[in-house]
C-alpha positions, 0 to 999 in steps of 0.5 A, a space after each residue: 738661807 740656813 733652812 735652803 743649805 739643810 733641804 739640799 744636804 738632808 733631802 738626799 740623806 733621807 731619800 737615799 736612806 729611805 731607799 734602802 730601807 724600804 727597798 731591803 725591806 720589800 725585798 726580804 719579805 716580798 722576794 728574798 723570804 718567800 723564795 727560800 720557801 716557796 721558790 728555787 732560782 735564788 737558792 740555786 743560783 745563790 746557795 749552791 755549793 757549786 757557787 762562790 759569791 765572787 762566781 755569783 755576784 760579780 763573773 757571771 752571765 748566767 741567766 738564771 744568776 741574772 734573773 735572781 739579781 733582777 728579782 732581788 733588786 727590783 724593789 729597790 728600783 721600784 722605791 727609786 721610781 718613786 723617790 725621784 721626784 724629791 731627790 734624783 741625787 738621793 735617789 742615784 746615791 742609795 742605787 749605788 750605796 746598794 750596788 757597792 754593797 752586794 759587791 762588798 758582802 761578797 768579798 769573803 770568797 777573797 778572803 777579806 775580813 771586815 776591820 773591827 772599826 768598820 765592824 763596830 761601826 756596821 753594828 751601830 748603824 745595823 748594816 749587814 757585814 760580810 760576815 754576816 753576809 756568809 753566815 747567810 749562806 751556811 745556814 740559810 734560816 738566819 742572816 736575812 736582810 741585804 743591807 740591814 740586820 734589823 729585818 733578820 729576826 721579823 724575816 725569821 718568822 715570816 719564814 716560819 709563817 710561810 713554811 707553816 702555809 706551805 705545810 698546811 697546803 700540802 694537806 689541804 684536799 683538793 
């Protein structure tokens, strides 16, 4: 009975967690750091100095803006896919872990300060603040990983790596 009431209590935990760091891990690498290098829409729609994070991440219908969040999301949606079988309640609870986080990191257009608790809490468990979140948008070469702050120093080189290639290619002969 015991091992019954831990499969049901943990299962979700884990899958929920599983999502997120699998789906902020393929998004960091797979979409967010490639598009810094190589694209234009997310640093257009998201980077802008014309742009606030409450006018990108919470008022607006733009396509663009909506394409670059579809994009940044869809590795999350394809993890979930793939954890529903073992736990739909995991899964429902990371979706929406994740989506009460990007509003939450974009709470520093309002002037919202993350309380030291929560702060030291977020350090601990390496979760991406607001804070942190904004420092990703003054200096577009740090602050990487949606949720976690784990993938940051790993997406720094990837982004190294990657601009490296764009050099390289642009001296290849053709």
């Amino acid at each position: 009975m015991l091992e019954a009431i831990a499969r049901t209590f943990f299962s979700p935990l884990l899958v929920a967690w599983l999502l997120l760091v699998l789906g902020d891990c393929l998004s960091t690498f797979c979409y967010h750091v490639p598009e810094h290098v190589f694209g234009s829409l997310h640093l257009k729609t998201h980077h802008s100095a014309k742009k606030t994070f409450r006018h990108y991440a919470i008022l607006t219908f733009n396509l663009q803006v909506l394409l670059d969040g579809l994009l940044g999301a869809l590795p999350y949606l394809l993890m979930a896919a793939a954890l529903w079988p073992f736990s739909p309640i995991g899964v429902v609870g990371g979706l929406l872990f994740g989506q009460v986080h990007v509003w939450w990191r974009h709470v520093t257009a309002i002037g919202w300060q993350t309380p030291k608790p929560i702060a030291l809490l977020c350090q601990v468990l390496f979760i991406t603040t607001p804070e942190q979140h904004w420092l990703h948008h003054q200096k577009t070469n740090m602050g990487f990983g949606d949720i976690f702050t784990f993938f940051d120093q790993p997406a720094r080189a990837w982004m190294r790596f990657l601009r490296w290639i764009r050099l390289y290619r642009r001296y290849l002969p053709v």
